[in-house]
N, C-alpha and C positions, 0 to 999 in steps of 0.2 A: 421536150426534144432531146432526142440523144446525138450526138455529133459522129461518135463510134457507127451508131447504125446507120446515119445518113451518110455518112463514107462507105459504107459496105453497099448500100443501095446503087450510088453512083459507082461506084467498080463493076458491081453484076451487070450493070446495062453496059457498059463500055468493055466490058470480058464479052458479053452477052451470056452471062453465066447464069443458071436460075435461080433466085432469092433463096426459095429454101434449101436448095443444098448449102448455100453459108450460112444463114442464120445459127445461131446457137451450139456452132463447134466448138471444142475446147482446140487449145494450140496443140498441133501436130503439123505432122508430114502431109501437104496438102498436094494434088495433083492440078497445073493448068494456072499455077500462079495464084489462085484462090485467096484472097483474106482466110481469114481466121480469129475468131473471138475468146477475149480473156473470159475469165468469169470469176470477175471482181465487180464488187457493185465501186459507183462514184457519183459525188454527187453535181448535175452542170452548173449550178448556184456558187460552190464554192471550192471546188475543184479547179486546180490551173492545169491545163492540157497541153503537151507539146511533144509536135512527130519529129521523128529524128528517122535520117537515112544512114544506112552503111550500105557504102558503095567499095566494090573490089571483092568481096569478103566470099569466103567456103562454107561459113555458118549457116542453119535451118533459120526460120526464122523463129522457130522456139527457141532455140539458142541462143539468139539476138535479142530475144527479149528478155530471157532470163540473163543476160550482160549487162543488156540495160537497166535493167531494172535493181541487177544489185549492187551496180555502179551508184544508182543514186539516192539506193536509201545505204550503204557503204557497208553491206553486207559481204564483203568478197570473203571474207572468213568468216569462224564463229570466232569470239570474244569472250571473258569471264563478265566482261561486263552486261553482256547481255542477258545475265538475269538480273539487272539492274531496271530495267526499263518498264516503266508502268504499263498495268495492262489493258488493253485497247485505243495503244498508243497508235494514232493514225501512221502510215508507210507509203511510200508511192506507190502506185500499182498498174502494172501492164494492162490495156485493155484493147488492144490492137495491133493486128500485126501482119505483113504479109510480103512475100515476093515479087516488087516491081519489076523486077528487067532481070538480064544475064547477072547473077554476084550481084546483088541490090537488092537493100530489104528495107521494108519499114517498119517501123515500131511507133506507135502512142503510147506513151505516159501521164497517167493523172499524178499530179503532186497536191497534195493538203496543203490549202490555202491559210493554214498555221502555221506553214513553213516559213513562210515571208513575211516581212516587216512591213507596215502596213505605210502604202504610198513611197516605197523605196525601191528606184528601179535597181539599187548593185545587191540587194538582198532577191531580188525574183530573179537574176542573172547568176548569183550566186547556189541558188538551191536547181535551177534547173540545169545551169552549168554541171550538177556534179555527174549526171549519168553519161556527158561526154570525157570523162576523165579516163584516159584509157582503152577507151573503145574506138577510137577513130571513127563516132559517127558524127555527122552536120547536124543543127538545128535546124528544121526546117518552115516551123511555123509555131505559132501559140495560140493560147485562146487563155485570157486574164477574162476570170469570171467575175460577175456582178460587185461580189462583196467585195474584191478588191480595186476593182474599176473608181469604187467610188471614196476612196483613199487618193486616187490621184488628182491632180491639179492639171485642169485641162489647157493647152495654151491660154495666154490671155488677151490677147488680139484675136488671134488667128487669123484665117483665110478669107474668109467672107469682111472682118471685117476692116482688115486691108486693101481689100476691091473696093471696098465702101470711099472709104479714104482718101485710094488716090487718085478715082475719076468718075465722077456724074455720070457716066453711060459705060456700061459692062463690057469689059475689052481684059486681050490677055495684054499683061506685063511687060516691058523687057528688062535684062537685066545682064549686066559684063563684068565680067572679072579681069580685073588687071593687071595690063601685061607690058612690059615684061616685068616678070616677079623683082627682079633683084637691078642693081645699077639706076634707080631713078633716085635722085633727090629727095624730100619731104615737097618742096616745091613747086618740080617739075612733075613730081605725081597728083599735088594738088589740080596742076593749071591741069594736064589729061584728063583728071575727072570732071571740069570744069568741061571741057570740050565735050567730053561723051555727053552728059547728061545738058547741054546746052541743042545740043544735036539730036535728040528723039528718046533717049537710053532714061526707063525708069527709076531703075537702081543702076549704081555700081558696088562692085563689091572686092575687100580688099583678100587677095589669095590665101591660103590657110598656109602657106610658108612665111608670109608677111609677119611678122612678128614687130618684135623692138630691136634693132640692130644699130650701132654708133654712127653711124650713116646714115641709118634712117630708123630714127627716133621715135617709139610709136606717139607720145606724145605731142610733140612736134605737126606727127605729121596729121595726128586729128586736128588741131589748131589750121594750122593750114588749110585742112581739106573743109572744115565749119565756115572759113574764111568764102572761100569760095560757093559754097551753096546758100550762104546769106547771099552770098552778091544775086545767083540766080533768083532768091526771092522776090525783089523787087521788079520782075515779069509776071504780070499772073500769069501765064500758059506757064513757067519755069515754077509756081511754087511745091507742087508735089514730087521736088526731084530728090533722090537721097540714095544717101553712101551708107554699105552695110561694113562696120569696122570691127575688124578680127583681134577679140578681145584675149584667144586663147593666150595662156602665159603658164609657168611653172609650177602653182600654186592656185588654190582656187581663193587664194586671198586677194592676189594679186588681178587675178579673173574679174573682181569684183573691183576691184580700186581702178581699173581701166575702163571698165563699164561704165563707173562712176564719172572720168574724165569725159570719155564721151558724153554722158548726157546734160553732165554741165556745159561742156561744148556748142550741144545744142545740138548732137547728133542721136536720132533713137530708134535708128537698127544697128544690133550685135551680131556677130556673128561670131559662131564659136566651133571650133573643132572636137566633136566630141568625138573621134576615135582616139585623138592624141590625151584631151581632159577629161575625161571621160561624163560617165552617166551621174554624180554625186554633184560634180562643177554644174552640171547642167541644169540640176533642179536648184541647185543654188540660185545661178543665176534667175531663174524662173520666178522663183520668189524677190530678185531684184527687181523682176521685169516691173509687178505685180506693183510694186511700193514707187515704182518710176513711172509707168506707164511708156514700155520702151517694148520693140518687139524683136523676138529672137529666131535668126535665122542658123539651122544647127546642118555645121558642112562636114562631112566624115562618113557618111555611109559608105562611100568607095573605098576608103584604108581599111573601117572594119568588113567588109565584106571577103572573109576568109573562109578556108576550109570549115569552120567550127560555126558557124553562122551564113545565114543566106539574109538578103536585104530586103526580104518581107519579114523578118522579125527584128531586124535593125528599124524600119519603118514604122511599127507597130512602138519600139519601144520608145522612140524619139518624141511619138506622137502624145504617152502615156508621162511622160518626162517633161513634157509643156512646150516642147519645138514650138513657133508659131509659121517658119518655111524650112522645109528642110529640103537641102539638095539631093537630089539622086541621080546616079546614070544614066546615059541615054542609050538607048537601042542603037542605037548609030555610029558609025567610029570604025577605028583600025581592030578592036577589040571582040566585038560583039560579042562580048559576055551576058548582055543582058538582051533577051527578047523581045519583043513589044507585048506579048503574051502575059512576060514578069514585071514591065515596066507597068501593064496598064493592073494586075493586082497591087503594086506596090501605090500605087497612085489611090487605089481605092481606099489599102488600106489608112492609107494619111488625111483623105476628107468624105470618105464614107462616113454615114451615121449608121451603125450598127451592119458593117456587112457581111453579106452571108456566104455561106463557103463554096469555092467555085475552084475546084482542084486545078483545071487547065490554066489557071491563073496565079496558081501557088497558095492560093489560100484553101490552106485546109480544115478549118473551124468557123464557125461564124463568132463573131466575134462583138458583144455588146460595146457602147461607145455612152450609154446615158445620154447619146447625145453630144458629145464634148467637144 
């Protein structure tokens, strides 16, 4: 399967444009919006793929690609050192490309799967970060091939087997976040959690500005809040109640010794900010999950969801990072940044088994999963 051609196939029916007048053009000036094909071979095995948009821009999209692409192999000049470099040294390389809308282009890039440290999401963030250095394009999707798929740790609960968990007949969840963020107690936020989850509520979960504050002590207020979800255990309809407690901290040392508190607590859902601690804290914790048997619910895809990234690839990475729920926006709201279009791709991508690329959806690659 090639992913390039099957993007090209799906454009000609939705342009209603004829297959072969795309096929097999090299990058030029194209008339009608037209794709356009590199002619770089790569290989889908072990090739990492990722489209990027620039929106706004007076650039062809030959130009766009040849930005991009020597954004991220950091070719913007020539070097003395470049006769330094072994030869048939793998380089990224354009193999797609084309004008979506007024000033909007896209580009794919294959990167050698050499590039990245193998099971490390700030090393794939890092090498494919580099072709937006300067260029003001977005990331707009990936596709982490086989060989590196199978470097990552896939959550260790997960989805399914949290459903399992918390109730003998298949039903959706609920879940609240606690409000008001700031001015409760350790106390008085305990007894409120107590009420929610007394009253119908699955989880509660503590806000990702919750931290440790002299007022309200993170430790403390796990103590407290353990206190009270023992007390509901002694219901059986009240045993599967539980608080998701927000571990982020300054340090991913620190990340870990809070973790730690909770599960000796007796508490084993984390919740963590990975746009603030990022993606390194995260597999950390992953591998505490792992050695605790605790499960991690990972909140931040709203803070990173910036210019430089869109939340199908924030989605994808969290997922590859061992997330076992991760939050994301909803179509709904004073904002409606997000579609139910982007919402239900992003959704696929976090508990689909191997899904396959469905542009109207954001997903632009199909994307193997082992399964995970």
């Amino acid at each position: 399967a090639n992913p390039s051609f099957d993007k090209i196939v799906r454009i000609a029916k939705s342009l209603e444009i004829s297959l072969d007048k795309l096929t097999g053009l090299p990058i030029k000036e194209v008339e009608n919006n037209a794709p356009t094909l590199e002619q770089e071979d790569y290989s889908n095995e072990t090739d990492i793929l990722a489209s990027f948009e620039i929106s706004d821009t007076d650039l062809t999209p030959s130009q766009a690609s040849r930005m991009l692409t020597s954004a991220a192999n950091g070719t913007w000049i020539a070097h003395p050192h470049d006769s330094l470099v072994k030869e048939n040294t793998p380089r990224v390389k354009p193999i797609f490309c084309m004008q979506t809308g007024t000033r909007k282009i896209c580009v794919d890039l294959a990167f050698p799967h050499t590039y990245v440290e193998e099971g490390s999401i700030a090393s794939l963030i890092g090498v494919i970060g580099s072709a937006l250095a300067g260029t003001q394009a977005k990331l707009m999707d990936i596709r982490i091939p086989t060989a590196l798929v199978r470097t990552f740790k896939a959550p260790f609960n997960g989805r399914q087997s949290i459903l399992e968990k918390m109730s003998e007949t298949p039903r959706p969840l609920l879940s609240v976040t606690m409000r008001p963020m700031t001015g409760l107690t350790p106390q008085h936020y305990a007894d409120t959690v107590y009420k929610l989850l007394k009253n119908g509520v699955d989880f509660t979960c503590d806000p990702t500005m919750m931290h440790s504050l002299p007022e309200h002590d993170f430790r403390e207020r796990v103590n407290r809040i353990a206190e009270v979800i023992n007390e509901l255990k002694y219901e059986e309809s009240l045993r599967n109640k539980h608080h998701m407690v927000n571990v982020s901290a300054a340090t991913t040392e620190e990340v870990i010794d809070r973790a730690r508190h909770a599960v000796y607590a007796g508490l084993k859902y984390l919740l963590i900010d990975t746009s603030a601690t990022g993606f390194s804290t995260l597999q950390s914790l992953r591998k505490f999950a792992e050695e605790h048997d605790v499960i991690i619910a990972a909140m931040g895809a709203r803070g990173m969801q910036t210019a430089t990234m869109s939340e199908q690839v924030i989605a994808k990475l969290l997922r590859f990072a061992g997330a076992d729920i991760v939050s994301i926006p909803s179509p709904l709201g004073e904002s409606f940044q997000n579609s139910r279009r982007q919402v239900k791709g992003t959704i696929l991508s976090l508990i689909g088994d191997d899904p396959i690329a469905q542009d109207h959806l954001g997903l632009s690659f199909d994307q193997p999963t082992l399964c995970m």
